[in-house]
C-alpha positions as CSV (number, residue, x, y, z in Angstrom):
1,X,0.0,0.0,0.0
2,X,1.2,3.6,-0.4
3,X,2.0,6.0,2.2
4,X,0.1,9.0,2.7
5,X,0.1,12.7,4.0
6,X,-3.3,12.9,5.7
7,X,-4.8,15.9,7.4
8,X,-7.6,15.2,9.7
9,X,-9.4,18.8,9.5
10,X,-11.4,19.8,12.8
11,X,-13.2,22.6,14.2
12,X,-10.5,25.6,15.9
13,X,-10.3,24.2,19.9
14,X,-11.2,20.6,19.0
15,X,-7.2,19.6,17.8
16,X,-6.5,17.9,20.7
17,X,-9.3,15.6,20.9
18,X,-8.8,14.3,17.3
19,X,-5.2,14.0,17.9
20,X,-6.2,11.3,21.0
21,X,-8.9,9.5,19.2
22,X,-6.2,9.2,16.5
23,X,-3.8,7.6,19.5
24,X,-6.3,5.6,20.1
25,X,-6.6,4.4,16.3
26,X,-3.2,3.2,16.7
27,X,-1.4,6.4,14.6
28,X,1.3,8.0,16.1
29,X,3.5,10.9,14.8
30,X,1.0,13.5,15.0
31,X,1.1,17.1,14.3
32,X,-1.0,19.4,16.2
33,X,-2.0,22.4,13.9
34,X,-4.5,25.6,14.5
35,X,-7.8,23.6,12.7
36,X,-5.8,20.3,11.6
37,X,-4.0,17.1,13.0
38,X,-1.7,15.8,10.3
39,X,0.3,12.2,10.3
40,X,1.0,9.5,8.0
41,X,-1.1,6.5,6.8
42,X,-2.1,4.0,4.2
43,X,-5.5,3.4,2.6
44,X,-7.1,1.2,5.1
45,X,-6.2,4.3,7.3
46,X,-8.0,6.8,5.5
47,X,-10.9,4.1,5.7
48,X,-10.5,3.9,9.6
49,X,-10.5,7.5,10.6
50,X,-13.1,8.6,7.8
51,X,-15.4,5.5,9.8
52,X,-14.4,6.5,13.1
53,X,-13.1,9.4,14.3
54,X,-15.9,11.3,15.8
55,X,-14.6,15.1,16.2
56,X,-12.8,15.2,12.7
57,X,-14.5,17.8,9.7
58,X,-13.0,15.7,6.8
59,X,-10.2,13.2,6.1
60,X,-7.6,15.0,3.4
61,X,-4.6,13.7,1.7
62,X,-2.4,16.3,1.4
63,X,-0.4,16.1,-2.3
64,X,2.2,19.0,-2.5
65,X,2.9,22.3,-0.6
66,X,5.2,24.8,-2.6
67,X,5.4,28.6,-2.4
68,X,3.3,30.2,-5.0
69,X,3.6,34.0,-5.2
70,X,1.8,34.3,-8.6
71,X,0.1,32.2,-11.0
72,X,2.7,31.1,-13.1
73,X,4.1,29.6,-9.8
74,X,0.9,28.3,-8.9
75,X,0.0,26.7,-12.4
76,X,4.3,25.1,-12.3
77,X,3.7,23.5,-8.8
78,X,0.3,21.8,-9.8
79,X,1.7,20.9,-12.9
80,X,4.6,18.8,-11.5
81,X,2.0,16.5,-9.8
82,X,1.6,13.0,-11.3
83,X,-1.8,13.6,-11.7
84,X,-2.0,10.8,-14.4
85,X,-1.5,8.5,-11.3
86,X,-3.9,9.6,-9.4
87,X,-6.8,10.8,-11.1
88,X,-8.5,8.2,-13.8
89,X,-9.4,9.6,-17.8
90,X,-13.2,10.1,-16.8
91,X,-12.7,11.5,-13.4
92,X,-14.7,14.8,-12.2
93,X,-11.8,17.0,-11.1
94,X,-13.7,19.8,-8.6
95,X,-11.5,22.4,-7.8
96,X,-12.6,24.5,-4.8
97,X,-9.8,27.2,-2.9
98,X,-9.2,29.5,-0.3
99,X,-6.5,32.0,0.6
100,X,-5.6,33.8,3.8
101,X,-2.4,36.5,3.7
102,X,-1.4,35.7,0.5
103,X,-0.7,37.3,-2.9
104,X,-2.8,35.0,-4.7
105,X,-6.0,36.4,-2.9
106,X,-8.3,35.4,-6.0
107,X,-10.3,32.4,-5.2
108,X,-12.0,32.0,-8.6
109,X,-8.8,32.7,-10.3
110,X,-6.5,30.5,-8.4
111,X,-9.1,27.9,-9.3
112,X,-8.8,28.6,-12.7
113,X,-5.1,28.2,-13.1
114,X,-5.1,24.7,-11.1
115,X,-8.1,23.4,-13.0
116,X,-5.9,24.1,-16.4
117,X,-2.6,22.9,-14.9
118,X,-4.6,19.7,-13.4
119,X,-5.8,19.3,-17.4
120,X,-2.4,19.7,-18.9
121,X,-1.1,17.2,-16.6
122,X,-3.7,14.9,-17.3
123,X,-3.2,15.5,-21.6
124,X,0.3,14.8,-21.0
125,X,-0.3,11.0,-19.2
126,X,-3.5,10.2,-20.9
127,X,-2.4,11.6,-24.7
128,X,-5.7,13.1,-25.1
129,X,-7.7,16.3,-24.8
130,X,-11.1,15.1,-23.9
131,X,-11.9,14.0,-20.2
132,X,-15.6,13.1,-19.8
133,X,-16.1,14.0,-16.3
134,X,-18.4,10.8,-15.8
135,X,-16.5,8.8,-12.8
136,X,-15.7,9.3,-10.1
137,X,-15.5,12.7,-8.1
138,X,-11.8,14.0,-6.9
139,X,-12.8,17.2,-5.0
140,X,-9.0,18.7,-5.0
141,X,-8.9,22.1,-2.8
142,X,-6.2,24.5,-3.2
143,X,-5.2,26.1,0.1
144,X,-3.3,29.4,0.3
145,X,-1.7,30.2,3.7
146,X,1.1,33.7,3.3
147,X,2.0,32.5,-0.2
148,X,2.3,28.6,0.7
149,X,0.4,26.7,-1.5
150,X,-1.3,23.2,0.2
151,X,-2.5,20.8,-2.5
152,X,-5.0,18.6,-0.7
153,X,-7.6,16.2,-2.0
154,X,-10.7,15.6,-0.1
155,X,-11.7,11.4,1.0
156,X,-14.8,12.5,3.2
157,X,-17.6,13.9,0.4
158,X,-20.1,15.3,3.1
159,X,-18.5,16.7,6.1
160,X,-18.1,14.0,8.6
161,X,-20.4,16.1,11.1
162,X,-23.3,14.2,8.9
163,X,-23.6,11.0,10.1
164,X,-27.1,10.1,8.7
165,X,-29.5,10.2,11.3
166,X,-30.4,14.5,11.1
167,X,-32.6,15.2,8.7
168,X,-34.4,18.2,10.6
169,X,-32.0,20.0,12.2
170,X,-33.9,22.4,14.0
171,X,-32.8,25.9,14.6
172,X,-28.9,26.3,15.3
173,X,-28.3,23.5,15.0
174,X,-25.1,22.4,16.9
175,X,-22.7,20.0,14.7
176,X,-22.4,16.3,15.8
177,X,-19.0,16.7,15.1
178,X,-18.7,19.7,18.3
179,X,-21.1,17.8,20.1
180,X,-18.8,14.6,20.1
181,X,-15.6,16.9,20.8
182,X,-17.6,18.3,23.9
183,X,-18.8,14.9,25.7
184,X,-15.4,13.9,25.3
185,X,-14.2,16.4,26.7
186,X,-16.1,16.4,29.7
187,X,-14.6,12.5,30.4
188,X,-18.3,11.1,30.4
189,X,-18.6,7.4,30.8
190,X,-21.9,5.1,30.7
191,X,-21.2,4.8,34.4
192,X,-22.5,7.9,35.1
193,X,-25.7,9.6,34.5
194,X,-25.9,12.3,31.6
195,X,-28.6,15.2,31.2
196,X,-29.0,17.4,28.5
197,X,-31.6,19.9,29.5
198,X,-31.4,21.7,26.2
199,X,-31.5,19.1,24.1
200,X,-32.9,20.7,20.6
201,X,-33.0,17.8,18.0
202,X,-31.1,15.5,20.3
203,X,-27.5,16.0,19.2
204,X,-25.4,16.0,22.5
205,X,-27.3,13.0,23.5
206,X,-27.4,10.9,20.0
207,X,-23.2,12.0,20.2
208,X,-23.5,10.3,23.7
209,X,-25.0,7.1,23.4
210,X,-22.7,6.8,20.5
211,X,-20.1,6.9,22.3
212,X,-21.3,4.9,25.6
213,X,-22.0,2.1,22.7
214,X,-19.1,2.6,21.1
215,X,-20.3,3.0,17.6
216,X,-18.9,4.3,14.4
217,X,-19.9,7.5,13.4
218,X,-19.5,7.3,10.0
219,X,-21.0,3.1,9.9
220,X,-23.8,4.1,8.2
221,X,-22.9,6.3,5.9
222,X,-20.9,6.9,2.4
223,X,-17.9,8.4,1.7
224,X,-16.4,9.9,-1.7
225,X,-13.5,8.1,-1.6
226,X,-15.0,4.6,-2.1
227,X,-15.6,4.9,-5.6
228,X,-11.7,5.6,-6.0
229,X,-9.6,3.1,-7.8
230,X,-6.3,3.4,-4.9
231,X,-9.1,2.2,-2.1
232,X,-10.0,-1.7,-2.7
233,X,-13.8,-2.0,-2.2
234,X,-12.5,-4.9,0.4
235,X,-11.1,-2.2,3.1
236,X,-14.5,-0.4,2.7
237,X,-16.5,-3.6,3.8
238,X,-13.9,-5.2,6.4
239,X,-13.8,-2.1,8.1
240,X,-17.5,-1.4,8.6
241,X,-17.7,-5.3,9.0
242,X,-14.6,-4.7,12.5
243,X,-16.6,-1.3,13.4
244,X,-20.2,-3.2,13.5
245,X,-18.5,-6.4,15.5
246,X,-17.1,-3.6,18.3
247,X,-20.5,-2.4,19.2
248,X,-20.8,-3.0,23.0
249,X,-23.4,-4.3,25.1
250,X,-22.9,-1.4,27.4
251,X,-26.7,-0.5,28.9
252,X,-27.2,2.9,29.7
253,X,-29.9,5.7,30.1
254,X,-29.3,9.1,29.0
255,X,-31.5,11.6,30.0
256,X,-32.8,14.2,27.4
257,X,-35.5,17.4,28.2
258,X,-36.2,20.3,26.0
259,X,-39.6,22.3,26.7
260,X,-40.4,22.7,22.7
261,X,-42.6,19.7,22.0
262,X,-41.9,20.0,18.1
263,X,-38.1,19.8,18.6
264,X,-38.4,17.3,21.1
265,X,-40.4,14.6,18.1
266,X,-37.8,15.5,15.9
267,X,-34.5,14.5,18.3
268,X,-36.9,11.0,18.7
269,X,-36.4,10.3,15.0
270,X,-32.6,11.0,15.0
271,X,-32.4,8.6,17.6
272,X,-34.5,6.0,16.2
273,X,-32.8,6.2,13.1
274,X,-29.2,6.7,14.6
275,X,-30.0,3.7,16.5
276,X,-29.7,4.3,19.7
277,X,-33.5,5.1,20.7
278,X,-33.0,2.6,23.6
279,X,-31.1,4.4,25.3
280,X,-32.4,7.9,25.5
281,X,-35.2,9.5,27.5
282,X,-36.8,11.9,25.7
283,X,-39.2,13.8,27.7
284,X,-40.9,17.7,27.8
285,X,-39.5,19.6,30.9
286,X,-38.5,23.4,31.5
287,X,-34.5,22.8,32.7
288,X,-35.4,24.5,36.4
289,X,-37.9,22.0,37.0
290,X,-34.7,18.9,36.4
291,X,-35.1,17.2,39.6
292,X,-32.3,14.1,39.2
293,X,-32.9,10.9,40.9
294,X,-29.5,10.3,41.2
295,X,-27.1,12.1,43.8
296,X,-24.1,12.9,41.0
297,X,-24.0,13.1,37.4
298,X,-23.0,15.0,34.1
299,X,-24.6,17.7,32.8
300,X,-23.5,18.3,29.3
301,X,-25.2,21.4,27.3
302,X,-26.3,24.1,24.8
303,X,-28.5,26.5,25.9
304,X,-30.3,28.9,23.5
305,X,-28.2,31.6,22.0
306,X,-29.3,35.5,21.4
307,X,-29.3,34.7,17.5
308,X,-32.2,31.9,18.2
309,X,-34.4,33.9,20.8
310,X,-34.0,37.1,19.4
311,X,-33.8,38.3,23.1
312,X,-30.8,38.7,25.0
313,X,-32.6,39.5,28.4
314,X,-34.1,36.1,27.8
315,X,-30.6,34.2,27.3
316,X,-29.4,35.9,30.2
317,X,-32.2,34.6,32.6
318,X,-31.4,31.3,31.3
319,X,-28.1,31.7,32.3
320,X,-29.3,33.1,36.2
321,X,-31.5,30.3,36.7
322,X,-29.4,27.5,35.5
323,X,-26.7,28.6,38.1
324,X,-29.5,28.5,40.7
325,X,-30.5,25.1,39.3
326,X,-26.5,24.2,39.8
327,X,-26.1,25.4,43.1
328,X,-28.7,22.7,43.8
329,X,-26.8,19.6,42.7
330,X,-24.2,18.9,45.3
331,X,-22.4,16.4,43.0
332,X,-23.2,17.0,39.5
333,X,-20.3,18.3,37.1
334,X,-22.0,20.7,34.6
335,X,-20.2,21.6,30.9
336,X,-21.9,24.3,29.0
337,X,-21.2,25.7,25.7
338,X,-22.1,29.8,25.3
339,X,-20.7,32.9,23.3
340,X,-22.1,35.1,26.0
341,X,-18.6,37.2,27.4
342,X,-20.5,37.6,30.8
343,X,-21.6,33.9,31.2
344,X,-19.9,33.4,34.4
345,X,-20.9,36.4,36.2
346,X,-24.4,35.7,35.3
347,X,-24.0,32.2,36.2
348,X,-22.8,33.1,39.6
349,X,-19.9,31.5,40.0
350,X,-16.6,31.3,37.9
351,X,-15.8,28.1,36.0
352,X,-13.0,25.5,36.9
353,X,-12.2,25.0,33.6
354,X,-13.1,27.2,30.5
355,X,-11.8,26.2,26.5
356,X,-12.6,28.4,23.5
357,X,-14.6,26.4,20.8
358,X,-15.6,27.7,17.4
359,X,-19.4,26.7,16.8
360,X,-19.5,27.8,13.2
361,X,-18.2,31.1,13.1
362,X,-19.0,31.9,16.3
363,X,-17.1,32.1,19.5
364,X,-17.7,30.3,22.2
365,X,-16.3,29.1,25.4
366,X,-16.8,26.0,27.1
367,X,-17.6,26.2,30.7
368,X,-16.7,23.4,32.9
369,X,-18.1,23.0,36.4
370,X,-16.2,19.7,38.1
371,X,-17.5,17.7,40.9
372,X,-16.3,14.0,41.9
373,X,-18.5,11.8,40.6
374,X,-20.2,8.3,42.1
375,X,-20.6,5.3,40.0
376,X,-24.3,4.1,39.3
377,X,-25.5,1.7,41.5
């Protein structure tokens, strides 16, 4: 098998986590960059970590980085890759780009030149002017970073963030990607109870019992790369065949309130159809009414933003009672994800921990409240 550059791309504060799930898939020689973990690997890697890494954007394999000051030095450094041995005669070459403190601050015309050089390349191998653009897709990004060009070609297709099971996402939606990252984070096991008390469409939760099960997050879905000739259809199938056979038999109960009714039917389907309906109780509750049976436990959340309200004062209320709901639970570690700059102070108390997350485009910090924490029993 050949030996590739792969760049496992993640949300900005979430590097660190996809750098230990890759540990824990066996890859070592990681570097840590701002939005990317970057290491080595064959094909049945780029299966592995497209099937199971949970906090991860997309899987790349990263071709070429040169210094490109002008198009005539970008158009040379595409040119010089073997494209002929990578791309077939009838393959859809989609060229997307982006460029940050560079020279070359043209997108469309940076993707013009490497969609020409790509072509050239590709006459020069295949002795022929035509390509049909009828097999498979090759989405090859061009990424400009203070004049050095990154050549990187995209395995994933759909962001990894869709799994399947969200069809309705409901209003601000937070990625299952970030919602992974987050319970991870917060060193949850199915030992211990969890409550989501803003639950939305069910994302933290559905990201939970995924987790407590230990099930792939990409096992039931497609990925671009499996029409590609270098990846033999037999990694596809072994590897979903090893992720369904580690499935535990872990039982659980996850504990999931919202007080919208409508949201609430539609984080039931993502369940049922992410499969892990069992183990998730879905039920209509205002969060200051949570009154756990339990004596210690995880709280693990996203309340309601300004954007989604539409009123601050509202937000900030939230905020209030939920640290009057907190001061409640003797035992109970809380984690909750907000852009608000005064979230503590309206809380009423300052956080242990706190870790700047980028949902979307916005800013926000993870809180983390830390208590010891009691097994089940």
């Amino acid at each position: 098998m050949a030996i590739y550059s792969i760049c496992a791309v993640t949300s900005f504060g979430m590097e660190s986590i996809t750098a230990q799930e890759l540990k824990a898939l066996g890859f070592d020689g990681l570097r840590i960059d701002n939005g990317k973990v970057i290491f080595s690997g064959d094909e049945e890697a780029i299966v592995r970590c497209n099937i199971w890494l949970r906090t991860a954007d997309r899987i790349l394999i990263r071709v070429k980085e040169f210094m490109a000051t002008d198009f005539e030095e970008l158009f040379q450094g595409i040119l010089s890759i073997d494209w002929g041995d990578i791309l077939p005669h009838d393959s859809i070459m989609h060229v997307t780009g982006k460029s940050v403190r560079s020279r070359l601050f043209s997108i469309k015309d940076c993707q013009s030149v490497a969609k020409k050089a790509i072509v050239e390349a590709m006459k020069r191998r295949y002795h022929s002017s035509i390509f049909p653009e009828t097999g498979p897709l090759y989405k090859i990004e061009v990424a400009l970073y203070k004049d050095m060009a990154t050549i990187n070609i995209d395995t994933s297709g759909p962001g990894l963030h869709k799994r399947g099971y969200r069809q309705d996402k409901g209003e601000a939606p937070l990625r299952e990607t970030l919602a992974a990252g987050i319970v991870m984070l917060s060193r949850w096991s199915p030992a211990h109870v969890l409550s989501d008390p803003f639950c939305g469409s069910g994302t933290i939760p559905i990201e939970a019992a995924l987790i407590g099960k230990n099930m792939a997050p990409g096992l039931k879905r497609s990925f671009v790369s499996e029409r590609w000739w270098q990846i033999n259809r037999k990694i596809w199938k072994e590897a979903r065949e090893d992720a369904q056979s580690k499935i535990n038999n872990n039982n659980f109960r996850i504990l999931a309130s919202d007080i919208d009714e409508r949201v609430l039917k539609t984080a039931r389907q993502n369940a049922l159809r992410a499969g892990v309906s069992d183990f998730i109780s879905f039920q209509r509750l205002d969060f200051h009414s949570f009154q756990p049976k339990k004596d210690s436990g995880y709280i693990i959340c996203n309340p309601p933003y300004g954007e989604r309200m539409g009123d601050i004062k509202q937000i900030e209320e939230i905020y209030k009672r939920l640290g009057a709901l907190y001061s409640r639970l003797e035992n109970w570690s809380l984690f909750v994800l907000s852009p608000h700059p005064d979230f503590q102070r309206l809380f009423g108390r300052q956080a242990d921990r706190n870790r700047k997350i980028y949902n979307g485009k916005i800013k926000c910090y993870l809180y983390q409240y830390l208590k010891k924490q009691r097994e089940n029993g």
